[in-house]
C-alpha positions in Angstrom: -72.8 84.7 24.4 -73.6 82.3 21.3 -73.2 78.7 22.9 -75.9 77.7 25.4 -75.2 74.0 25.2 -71.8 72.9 26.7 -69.1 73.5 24.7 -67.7 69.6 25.9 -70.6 67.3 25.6 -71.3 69.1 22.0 -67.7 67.9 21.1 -68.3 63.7 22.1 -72.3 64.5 20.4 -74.3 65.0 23.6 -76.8 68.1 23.7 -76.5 68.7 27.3 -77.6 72.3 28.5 -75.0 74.2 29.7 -74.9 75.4 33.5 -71.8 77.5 33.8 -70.3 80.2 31.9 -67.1 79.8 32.4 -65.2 83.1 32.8 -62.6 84.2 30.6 -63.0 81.2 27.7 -66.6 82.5 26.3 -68.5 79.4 26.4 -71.0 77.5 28.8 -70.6 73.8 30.5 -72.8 71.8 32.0 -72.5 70.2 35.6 -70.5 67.4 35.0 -67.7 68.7 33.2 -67.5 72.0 35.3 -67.1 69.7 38.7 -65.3 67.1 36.8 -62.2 69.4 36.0 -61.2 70.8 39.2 -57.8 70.9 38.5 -58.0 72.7 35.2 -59.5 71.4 32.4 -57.7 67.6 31.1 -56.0 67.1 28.6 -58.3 65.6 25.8 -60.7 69.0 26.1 -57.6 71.2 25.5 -58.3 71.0 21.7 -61.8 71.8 21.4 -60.6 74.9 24.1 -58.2 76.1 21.8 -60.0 76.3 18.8 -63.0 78.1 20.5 -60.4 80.7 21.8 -58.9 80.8 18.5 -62.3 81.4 17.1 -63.5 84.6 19.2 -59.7 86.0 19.2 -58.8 85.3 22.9 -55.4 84.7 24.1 -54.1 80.9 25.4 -54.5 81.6 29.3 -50.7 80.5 30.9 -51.2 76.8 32.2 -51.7 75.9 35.7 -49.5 74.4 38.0 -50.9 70.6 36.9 -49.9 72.0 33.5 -53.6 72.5 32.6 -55.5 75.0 31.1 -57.3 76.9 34.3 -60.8 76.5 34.7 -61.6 79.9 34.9 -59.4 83.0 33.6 -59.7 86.8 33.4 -59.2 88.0 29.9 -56.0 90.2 29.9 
């Protein structure tokens, strides 16, 4: 594991240290965004999700039923 900041306050310029390794994606959130996206994580962090999934070769995870990326998601 490379990232121990969260991945999400890194993107808006925050160093926050990350709480949460988030299973499946291969990167670490803090608090607020782990509790903060319930539902599946919204749309504006899809992006920066992507392109860390791109970047360590993992597949797109199918989206929820909000249409979300899941918040959590076992590597195939």
């Amino acid at each position: 594991m490379n990232n121990l900041n969260c991945l999400l306050c890194e993107r808006d310029g925050i160093s926050v240290s990350g709480e949460r390794y988030v299973p499946g994606y291969n990167f670490n959130v803090c608090r607020m965004h782990w509790e903060g996206n319930l539902e599946g994580w919204g749309p504006h962090y899809q992006e920066i999700i992507l392109e860390r999934l791109r970047q360590n070769n993992i597949r797109e995870p199918p989206r929820n039923s909000n249409g979300m990326l899941p918040r959590e998601y076992p590597k195939p």
